[in-house]
ZATI-610862 format. One record per residue: x, y, z of N, C-alpha, C in turn; residue in three letters; residue number from 1; chain. Coordinates in Angstrom, 3 decimals. Layout:
# residues N
neast,nnorth,nup,caeast,canorth,caup,ceast,cnorth,cup,aa,i,ch
X,Y,Z,X,Y,Z,X,Y,Z,ALA,NUM,A;
...
END
This chain:
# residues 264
neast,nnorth,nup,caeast,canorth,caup,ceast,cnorth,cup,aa,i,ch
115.618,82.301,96.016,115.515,81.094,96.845,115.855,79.872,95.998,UNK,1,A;
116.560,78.794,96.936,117.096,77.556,95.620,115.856,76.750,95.577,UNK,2,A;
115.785,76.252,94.305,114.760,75.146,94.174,114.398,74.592,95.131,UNK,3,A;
115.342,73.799,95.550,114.875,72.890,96.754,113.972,73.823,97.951,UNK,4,A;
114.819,74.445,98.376,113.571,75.291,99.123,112.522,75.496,99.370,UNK,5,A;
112.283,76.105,97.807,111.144,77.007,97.470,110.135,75.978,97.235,UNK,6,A;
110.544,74.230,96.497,109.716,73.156,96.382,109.379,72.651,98.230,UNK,7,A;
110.262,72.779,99.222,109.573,72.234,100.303,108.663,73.211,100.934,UNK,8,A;
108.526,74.327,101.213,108.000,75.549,100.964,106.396,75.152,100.559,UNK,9,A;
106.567,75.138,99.142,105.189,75.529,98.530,104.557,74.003,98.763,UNK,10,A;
105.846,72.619,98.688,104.745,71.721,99.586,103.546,71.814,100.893,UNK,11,A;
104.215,72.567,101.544,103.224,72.957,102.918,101.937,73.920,102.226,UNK,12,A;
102.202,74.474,101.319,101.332,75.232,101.079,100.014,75.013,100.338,UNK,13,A;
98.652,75.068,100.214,97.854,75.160,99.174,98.137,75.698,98.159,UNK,14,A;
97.325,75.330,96.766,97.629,76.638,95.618,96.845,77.461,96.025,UNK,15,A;
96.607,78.126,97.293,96.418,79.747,96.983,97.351,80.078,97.788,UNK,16,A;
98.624,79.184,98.423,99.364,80.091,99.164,99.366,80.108,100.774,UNK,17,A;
97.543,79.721,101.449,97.860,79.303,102.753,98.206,78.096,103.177,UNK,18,A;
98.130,78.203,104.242,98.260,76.521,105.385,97.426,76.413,106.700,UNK,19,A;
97.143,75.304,106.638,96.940,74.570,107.684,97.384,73.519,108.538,UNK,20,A;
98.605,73.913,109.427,99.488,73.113,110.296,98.185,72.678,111.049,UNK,21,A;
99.015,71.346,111.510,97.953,70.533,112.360,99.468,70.134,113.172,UNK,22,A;
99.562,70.857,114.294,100.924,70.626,115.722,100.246,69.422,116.788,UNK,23,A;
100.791,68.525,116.744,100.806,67.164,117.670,102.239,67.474,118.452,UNK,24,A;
103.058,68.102,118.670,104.168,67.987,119.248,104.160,67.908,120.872,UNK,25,A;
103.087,68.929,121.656,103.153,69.276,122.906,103.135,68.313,123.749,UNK,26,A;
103.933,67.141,123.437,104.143,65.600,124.047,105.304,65.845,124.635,UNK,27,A;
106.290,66.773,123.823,107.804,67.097,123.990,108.117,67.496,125.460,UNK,28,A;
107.068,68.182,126.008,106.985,68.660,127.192,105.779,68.782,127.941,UNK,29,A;
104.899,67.991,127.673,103.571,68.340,128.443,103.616,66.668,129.163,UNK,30,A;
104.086,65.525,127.857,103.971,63.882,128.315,102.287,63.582,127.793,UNK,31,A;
102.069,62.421,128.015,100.596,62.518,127.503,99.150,63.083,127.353,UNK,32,A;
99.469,64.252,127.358,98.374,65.099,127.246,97.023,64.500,126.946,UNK,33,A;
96.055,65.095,127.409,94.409,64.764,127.189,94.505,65.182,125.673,UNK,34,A;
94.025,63.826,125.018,93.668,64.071,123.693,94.896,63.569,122.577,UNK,35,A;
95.884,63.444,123.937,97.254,63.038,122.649,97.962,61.936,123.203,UNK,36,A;
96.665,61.221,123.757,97.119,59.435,124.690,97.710,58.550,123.814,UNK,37,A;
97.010,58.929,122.224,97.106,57.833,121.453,97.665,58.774,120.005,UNK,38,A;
98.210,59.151,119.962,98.607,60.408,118.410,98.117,59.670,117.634,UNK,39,A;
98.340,58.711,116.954,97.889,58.011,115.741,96.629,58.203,115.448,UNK,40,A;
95.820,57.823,116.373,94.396,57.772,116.430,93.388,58.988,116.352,UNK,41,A;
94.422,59.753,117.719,93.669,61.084,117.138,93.811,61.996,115.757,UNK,42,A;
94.936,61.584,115.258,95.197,62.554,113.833,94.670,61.733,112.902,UNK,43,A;
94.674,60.714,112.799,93.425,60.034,111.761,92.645,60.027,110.944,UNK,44,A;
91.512,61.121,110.874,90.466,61.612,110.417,91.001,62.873,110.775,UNK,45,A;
91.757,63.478,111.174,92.223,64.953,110.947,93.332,64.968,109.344,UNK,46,A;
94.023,63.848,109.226,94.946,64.093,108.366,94.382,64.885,106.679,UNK,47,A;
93.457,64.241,106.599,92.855,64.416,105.438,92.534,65.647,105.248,UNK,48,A;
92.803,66.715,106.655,92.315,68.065,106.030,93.285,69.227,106.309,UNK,49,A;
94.673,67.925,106.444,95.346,69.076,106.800,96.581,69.310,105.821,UNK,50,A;
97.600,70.936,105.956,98.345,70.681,104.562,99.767,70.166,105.316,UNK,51,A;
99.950,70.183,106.249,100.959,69.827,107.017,101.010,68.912,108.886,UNK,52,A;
101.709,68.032,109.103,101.684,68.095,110.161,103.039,68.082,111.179,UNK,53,A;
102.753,68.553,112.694,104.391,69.492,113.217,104.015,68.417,114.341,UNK,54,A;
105.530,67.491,114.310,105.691,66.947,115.242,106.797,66.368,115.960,UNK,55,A;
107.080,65.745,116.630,108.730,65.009,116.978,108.936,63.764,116.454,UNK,56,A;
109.912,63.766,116.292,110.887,62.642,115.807,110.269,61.188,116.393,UNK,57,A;
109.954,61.061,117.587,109.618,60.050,118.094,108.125,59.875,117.860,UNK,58,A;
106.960,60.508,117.972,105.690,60.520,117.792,106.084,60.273,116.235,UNK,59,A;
106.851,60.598,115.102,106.510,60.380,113.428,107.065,59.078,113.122,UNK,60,A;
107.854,58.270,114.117,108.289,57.142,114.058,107.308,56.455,114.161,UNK,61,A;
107.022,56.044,115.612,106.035,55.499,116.165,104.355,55.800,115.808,UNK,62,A;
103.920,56.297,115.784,102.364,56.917,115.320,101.856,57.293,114.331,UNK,63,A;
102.902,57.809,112.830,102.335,58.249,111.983,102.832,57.397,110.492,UNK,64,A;
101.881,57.048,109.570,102.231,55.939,108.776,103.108,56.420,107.439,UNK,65,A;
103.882,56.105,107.330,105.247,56.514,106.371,104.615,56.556,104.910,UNK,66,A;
103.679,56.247,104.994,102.873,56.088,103.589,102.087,57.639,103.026,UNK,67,A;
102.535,58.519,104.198,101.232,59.529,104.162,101.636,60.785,103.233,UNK,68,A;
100.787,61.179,102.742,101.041,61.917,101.774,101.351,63.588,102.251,UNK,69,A;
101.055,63.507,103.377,101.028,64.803,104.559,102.415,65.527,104.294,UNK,70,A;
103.083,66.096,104.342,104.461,66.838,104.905,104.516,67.055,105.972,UNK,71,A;
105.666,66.686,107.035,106.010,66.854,107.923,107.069,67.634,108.116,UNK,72,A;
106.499,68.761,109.197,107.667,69.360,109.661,107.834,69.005,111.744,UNK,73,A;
108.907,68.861,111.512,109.763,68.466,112.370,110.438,69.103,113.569,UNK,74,A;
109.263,68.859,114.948,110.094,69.601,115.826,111.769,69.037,116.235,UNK,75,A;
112.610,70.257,116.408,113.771,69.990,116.571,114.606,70.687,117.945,UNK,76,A;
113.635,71.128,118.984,114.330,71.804,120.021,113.263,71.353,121.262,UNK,77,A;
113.970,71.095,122.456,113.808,70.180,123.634,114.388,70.345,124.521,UNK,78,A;
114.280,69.257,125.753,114.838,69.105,126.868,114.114,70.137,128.229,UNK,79,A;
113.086,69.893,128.397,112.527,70.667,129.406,111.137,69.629,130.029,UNK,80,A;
110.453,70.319,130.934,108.883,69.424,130.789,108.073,70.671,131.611,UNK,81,A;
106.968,70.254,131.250,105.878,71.385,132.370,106.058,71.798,133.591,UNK,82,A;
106.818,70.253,134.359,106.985,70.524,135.163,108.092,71.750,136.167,UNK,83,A;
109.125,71.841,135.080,110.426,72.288,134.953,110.110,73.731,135.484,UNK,84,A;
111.269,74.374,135.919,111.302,76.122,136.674,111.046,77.025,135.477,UNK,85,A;
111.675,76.705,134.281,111.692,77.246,133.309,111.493,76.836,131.698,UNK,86,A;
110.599,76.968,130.844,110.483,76.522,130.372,111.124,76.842,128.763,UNK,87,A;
111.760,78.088,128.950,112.292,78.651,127.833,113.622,77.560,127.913,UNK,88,A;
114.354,76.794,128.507,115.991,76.445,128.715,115.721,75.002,127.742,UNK,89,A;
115.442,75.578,126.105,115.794,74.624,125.604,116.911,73.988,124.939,UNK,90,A;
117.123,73.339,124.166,118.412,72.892,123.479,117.970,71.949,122.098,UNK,91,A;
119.046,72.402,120.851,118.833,71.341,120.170,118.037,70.084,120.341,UNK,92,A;
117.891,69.434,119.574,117.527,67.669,119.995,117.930,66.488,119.077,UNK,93,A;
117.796,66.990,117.574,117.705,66.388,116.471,118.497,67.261,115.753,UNK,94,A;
119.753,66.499,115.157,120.846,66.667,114.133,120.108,66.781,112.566,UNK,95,A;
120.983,67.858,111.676,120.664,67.785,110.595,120.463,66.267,109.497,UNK,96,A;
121.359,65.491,109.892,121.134,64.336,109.111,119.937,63.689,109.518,UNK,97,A;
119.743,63.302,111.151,118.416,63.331,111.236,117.271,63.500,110.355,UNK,98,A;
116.894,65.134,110.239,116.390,65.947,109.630,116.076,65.147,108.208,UNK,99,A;
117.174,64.963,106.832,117.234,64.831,105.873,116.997,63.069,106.051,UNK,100,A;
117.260,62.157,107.449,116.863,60.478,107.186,115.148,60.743,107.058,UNK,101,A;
114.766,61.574,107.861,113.192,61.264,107.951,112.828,62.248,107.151,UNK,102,A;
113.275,62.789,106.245,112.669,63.258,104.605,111.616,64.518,105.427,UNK,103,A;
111.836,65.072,106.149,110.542,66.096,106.555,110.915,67.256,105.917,UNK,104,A;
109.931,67.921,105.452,109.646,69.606,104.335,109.961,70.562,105.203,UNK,105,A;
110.522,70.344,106.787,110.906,71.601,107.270,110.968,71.377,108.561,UNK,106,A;
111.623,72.109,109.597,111.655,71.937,110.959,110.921,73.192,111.256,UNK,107,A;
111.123,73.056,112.761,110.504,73.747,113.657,110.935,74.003,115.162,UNK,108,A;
111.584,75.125,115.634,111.779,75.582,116.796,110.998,76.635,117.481,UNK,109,A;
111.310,76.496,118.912,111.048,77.765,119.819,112.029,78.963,119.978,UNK,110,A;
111.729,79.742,120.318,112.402,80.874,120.541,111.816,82.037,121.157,UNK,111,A;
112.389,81.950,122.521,112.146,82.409,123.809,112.835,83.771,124.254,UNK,112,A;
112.167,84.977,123.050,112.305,86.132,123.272,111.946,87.012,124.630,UNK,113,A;
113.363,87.255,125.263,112.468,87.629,126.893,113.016,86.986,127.761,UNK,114,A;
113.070,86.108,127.389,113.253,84.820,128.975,115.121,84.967,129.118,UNK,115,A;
114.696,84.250,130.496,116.378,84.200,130.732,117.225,83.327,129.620,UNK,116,A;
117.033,82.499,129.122,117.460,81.754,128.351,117.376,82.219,126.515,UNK,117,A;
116.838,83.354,126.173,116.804,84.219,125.478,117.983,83.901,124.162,UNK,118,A;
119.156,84.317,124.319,120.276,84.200,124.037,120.116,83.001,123.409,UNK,119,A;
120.223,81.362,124.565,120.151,80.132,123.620,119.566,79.867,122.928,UNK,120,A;
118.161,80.284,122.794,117.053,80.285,122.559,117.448,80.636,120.704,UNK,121,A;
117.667,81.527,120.464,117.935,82.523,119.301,119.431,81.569,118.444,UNK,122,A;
120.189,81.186,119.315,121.572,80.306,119.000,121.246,79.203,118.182,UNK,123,A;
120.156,78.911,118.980,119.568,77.135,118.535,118.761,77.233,116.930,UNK,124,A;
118.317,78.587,116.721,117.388,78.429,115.792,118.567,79.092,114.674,UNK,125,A;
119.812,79.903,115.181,120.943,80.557,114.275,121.434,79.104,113.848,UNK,126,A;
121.870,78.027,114.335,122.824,76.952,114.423,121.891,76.142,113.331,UNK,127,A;
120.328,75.895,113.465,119.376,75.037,112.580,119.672,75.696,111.605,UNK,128,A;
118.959,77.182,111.097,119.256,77.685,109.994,120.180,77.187,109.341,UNK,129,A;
121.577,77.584,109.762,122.636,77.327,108.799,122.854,75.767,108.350,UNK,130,A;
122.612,74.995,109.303,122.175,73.307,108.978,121.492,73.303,107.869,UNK,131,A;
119.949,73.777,107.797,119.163,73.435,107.064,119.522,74.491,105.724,UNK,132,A;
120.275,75.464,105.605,120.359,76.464,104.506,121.406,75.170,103.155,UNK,133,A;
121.957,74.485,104.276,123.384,73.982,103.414,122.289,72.338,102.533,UNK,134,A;
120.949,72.148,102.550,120.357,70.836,102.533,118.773,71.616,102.043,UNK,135,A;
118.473,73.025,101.481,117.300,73.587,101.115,115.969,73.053,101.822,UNK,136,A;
115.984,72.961,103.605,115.216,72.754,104.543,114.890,74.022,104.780,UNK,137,A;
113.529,74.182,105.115,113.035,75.767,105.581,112.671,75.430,107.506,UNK,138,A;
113.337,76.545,107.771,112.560,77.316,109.378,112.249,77.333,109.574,UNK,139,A;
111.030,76.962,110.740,109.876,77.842,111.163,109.801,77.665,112.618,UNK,140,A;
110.241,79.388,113.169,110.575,79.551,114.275,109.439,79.839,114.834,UNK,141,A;
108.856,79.142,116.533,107.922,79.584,117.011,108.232,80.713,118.019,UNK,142,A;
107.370,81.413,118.052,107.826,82.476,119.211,106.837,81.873,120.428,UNK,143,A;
107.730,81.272,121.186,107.179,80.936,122.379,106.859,81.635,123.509,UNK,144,A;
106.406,81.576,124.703,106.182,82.740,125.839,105.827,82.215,127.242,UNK,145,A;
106.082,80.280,126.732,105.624,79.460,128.247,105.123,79.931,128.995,UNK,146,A;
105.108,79.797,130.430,104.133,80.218,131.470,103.202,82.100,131.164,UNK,147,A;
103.839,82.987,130.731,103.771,83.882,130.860,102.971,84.630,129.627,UNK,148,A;
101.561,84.407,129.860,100.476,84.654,128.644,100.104,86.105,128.489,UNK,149,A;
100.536,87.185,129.416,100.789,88.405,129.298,101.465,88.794,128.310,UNK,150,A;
102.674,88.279,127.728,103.398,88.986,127.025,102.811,88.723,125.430,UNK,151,A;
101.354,88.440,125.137,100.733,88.383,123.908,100.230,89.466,123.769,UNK,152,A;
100.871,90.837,123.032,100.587,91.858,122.423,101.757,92.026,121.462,UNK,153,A;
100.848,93.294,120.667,101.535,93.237,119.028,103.125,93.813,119.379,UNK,154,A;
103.366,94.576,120.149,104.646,95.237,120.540,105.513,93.738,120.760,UNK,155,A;
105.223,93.325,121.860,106.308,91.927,121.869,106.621,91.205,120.976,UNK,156,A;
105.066,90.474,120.529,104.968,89.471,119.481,105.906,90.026,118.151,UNK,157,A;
105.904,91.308,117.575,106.492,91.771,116.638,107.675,92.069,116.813,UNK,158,A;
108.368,91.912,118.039,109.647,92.023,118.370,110.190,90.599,117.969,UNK,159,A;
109.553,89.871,118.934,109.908,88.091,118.564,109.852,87.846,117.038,UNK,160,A;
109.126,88.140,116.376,108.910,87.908,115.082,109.615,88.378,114.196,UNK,161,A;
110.061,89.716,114.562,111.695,90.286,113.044,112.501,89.395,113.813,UNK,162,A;
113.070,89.473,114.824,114.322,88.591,115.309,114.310,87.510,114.424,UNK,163,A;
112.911,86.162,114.660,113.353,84.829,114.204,113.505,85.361,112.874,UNK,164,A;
112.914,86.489,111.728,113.048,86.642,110.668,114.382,86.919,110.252,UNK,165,A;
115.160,88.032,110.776,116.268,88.529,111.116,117.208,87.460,111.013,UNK,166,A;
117.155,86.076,112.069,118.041,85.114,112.210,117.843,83.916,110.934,UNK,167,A;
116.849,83.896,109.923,117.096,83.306,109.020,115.736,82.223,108.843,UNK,168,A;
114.156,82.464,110.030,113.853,81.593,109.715,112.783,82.072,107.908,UNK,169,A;
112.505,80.858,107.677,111.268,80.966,106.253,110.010,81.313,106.905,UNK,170,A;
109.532,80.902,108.021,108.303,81.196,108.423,108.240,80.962,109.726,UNK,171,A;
107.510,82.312,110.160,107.431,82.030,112.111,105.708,82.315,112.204,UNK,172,A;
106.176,81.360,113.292,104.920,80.851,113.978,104.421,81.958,115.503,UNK,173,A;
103.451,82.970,115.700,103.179,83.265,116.445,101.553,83.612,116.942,UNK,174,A;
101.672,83.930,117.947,99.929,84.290,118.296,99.546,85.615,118.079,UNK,175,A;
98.233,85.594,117.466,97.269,86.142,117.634,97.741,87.191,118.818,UNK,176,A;
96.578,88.335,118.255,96.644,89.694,119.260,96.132,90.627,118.653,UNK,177,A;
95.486,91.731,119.430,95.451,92.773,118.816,96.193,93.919,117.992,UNK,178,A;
95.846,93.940,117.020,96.691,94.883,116.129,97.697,93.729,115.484,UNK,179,A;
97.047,92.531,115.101,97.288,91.764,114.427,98.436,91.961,113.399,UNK,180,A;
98.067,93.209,112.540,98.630,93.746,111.220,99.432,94.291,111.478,UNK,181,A;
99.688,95.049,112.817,101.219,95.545,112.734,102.858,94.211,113.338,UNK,182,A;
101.758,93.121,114.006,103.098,91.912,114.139,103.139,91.656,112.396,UNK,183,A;
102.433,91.618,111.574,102.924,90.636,110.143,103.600,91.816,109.410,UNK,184,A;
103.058,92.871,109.659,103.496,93.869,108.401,104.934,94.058,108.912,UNK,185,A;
105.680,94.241,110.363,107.275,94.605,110.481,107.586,93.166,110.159,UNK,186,A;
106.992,91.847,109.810,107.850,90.796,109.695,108.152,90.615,108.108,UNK,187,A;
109.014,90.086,107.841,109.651,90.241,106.367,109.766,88.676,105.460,UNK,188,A;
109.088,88.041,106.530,108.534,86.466,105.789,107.159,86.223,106.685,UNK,189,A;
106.594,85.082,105.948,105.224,84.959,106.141,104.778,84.962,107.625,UNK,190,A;
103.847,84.854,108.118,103.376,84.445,109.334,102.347,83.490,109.595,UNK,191,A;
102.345,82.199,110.253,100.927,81.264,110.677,101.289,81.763,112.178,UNK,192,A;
99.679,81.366,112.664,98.718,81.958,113.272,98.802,80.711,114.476,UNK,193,A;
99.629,80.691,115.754,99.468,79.864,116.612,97.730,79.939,117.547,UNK,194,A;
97.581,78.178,117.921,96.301,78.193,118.243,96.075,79.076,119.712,UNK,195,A;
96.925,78.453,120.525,97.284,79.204,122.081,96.115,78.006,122.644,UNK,196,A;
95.636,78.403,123.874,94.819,77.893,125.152,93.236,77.916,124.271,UNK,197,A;
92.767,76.850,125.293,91.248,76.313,124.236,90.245,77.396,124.346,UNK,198,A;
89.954,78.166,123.270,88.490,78.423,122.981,87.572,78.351,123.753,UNK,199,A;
86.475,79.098,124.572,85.639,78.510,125.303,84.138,78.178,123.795,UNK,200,A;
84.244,78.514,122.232,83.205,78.518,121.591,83.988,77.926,120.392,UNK,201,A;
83.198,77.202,119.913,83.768,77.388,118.085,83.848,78.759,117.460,UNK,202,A;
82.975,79.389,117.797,82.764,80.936,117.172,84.146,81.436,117.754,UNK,203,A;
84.251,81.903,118.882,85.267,82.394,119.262,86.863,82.101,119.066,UNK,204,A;
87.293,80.692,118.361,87.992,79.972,117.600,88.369,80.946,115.898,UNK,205,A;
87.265,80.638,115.650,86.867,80.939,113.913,87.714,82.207,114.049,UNK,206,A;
86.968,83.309,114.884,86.298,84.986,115.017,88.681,85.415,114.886,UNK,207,A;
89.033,84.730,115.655,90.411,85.354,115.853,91.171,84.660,114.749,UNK,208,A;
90.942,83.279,114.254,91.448,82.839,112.734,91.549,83.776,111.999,UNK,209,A;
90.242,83.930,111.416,89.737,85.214,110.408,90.065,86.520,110.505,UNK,210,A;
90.387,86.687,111.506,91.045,88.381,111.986,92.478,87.950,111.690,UNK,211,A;
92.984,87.189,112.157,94.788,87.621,112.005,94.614,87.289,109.950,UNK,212,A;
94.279,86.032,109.352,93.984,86.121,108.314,93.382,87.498,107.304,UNK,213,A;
92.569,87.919,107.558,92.240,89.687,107.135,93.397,89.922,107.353,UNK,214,A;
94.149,89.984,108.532,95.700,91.410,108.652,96.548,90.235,108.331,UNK,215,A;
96.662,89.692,107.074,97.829,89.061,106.637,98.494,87.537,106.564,UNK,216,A;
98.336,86.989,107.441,98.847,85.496,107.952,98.307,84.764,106.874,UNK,217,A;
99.278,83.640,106.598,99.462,82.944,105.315,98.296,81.389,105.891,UNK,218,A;
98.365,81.492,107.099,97.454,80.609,107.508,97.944,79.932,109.552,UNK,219,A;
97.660,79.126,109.552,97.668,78.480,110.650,98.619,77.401,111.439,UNK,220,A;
98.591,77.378,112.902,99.260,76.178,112.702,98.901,75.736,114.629,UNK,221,A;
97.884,75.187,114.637,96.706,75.093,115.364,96.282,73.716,115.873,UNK,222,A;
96.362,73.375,117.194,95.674,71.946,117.397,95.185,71.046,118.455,UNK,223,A;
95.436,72.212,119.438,94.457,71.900,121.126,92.828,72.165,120.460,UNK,224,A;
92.769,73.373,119.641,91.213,73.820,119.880,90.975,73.028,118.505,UNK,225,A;
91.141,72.245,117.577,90.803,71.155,117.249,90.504,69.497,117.696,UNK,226,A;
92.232,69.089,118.191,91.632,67.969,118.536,91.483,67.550,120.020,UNK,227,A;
91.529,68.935,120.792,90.766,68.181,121.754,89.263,69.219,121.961,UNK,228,A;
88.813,69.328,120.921,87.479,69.643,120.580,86.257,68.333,120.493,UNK,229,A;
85.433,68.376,121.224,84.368,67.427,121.394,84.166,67.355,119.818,UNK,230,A;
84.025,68.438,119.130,84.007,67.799,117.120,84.724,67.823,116.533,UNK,231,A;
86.345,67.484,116.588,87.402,67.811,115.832,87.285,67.874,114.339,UNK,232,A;
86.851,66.872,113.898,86.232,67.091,112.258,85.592,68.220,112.138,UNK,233,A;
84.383,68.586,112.344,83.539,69.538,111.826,84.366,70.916,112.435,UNK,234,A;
85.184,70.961,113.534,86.001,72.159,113.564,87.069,72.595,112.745,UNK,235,A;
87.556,71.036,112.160,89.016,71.386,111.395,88.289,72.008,110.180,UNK,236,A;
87.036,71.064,109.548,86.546,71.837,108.466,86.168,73.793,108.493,UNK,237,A;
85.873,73.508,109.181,85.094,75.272,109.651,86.634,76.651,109.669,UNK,238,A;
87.487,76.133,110.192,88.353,76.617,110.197,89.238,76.803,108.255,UNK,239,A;
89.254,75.529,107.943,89.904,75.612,106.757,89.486,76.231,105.710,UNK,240,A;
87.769,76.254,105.874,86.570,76.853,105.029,86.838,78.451,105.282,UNK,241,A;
87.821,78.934,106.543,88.539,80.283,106.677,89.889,80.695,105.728,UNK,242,A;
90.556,79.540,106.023,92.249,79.451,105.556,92.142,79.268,103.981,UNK,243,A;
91.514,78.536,103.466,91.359,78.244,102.311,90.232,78.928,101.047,UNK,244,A;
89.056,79.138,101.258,88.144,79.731,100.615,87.495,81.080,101.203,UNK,245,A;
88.484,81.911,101.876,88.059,83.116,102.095,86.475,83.047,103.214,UNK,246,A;
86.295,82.016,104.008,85.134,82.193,104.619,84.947,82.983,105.568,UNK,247,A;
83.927,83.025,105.850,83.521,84.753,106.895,83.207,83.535,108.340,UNK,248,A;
83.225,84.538,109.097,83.236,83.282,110.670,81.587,82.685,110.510,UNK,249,A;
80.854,82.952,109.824,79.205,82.954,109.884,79.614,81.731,108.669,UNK,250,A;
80.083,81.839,107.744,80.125,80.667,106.507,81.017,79.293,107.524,UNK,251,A;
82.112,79.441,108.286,82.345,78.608,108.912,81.876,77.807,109.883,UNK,252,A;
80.947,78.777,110.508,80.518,78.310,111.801,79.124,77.170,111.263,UNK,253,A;
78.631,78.081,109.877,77.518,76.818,109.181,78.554,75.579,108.603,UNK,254,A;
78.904,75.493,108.519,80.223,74.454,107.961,80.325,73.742,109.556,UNK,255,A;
80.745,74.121,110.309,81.204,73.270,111.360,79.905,72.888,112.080,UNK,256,A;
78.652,73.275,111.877,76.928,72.856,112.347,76.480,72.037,111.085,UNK,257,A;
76.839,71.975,109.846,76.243,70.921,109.017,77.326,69.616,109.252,UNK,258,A;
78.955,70.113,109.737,79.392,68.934,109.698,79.401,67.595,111.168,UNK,259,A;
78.882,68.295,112.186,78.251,67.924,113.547,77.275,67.196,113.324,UNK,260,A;
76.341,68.118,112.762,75.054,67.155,112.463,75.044,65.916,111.662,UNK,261,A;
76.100,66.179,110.724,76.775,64.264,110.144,77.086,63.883,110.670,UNK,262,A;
77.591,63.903,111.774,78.313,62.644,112.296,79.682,62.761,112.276,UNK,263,A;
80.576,63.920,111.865,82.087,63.798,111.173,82.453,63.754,112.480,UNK,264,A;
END
């Protein structure tokens, strides 16, 4: 791997190797979401605990302060909304020079294994690659599944996951599932751990962190069941006290009850 790379790379990373993405993007297509009225505000007191944050071009302009010591990776694929028939029919958005004006450690696409739009889907993240290969920018392809929350098992998910590997990304982003260890073990670069739909518990948050983590995942990249968590602080901690120091869901869950009871 060339220097450059391997230095934007291990930026995202802790020295032991995981991460903790903190994703503000779902503006791209959701519009002002509960909890993401004000981005600035809400990532705020999240920044400080996180090793990365994934967002658009327009939210890192506008909302996030150029001063920050954070790495940003950079969503780069669009053109749809919630409202839309389909939500896989995305497209580029943001040009490589783009990319390299706003100095971000890496992009980030979807890729809509399955869907009718399948094909573009896979094009868009072939076309980034080779952009970002020629400028030592890293990948990180999400395996998306829009409306259709059925198709979260290890058979699919691990299908989606050699592909984006296959097509060149550094690191894909997918969900959680059972049999955790057989989506990371056929993938041939790292894996973080998408958050998906909110938690009805903190425990129940932690409990599936810590499981895909045990079967492998380099860490996370997570941020409905944080910040629109009634304790976003004391959850981001509880979680990282997973990603970072090997914690058991019982060491986290006291972590996220001493940090409540402060006030965080």
């Amino acid at each position: 791997m060339d220097w450059g790379m391997a230095n934007r790379l291990s930026s995202l990373m802790g020295p032991d190797g995981h991460c903790f993405f903190l994703p503000i993007d779902h503006g791209y297509f959701q519009g002002p979401t509960t909890c993401l009225e004000r981005p600035g505000e809400t990532i705020a007191p999240l920044l400080p605990h996180a090793d990365a944050l994934f967002c658009t071009r327009g939210v890192l302009r506008a909302c996030v302060d150029p001063k920050t010591r954070v790495p940003i990776i950079l969503r780069v694929t669009g053109g749809n909304s919630i409202i839309c028939k389909d939500l896989s029919n995305e497209s580029l958005t943001t040009s490589i020079e783009e990319v390299i004006r706003l100095n971000v450690a890496a992009v980030g696409i979807s890729v809509y294994i399955g869907s009718e739009y399948e094909h573009q889907t896979i094009m868009n993240l072939a076309e980034m690659v080779n952009d970002c290969e020629d400028y030592g920018i890293p990948v990180m392809a999400v395996t998306a599944v829009g409306k259709e929350l059925e198709k979260r098992d290890a058979r699919y998910l691990g299908l989606a996951c050699r592909i984006c590997a296959e097509m060149g990304a550094k690191v894909v982003k997918t969900y959680w599932c059972e049999d955790f260890d057989k989506v990371v073990d056929r993938c041939p670069v790292p894996v973080v751990i998408a958050g998906g739909p909110i938690c009805e518990t903190p425990l129940e948050c932690i409990e599936f962190v810590h499981d895909g983590m045990q079967k492998g995942a380099i860490g996370i990249n997570l941020g409905r069941n944080v910040w629109k968590h009634e304790h976003p602080v004391p959850m981001m901690k509880a979680l990282k006290a997973v990603i970072h120091n090997n914690g058991t869901p019982q060491d986290a869950l006291e972590i996220y009850e001493q940090s409540k009871a402060a006030g965080e």
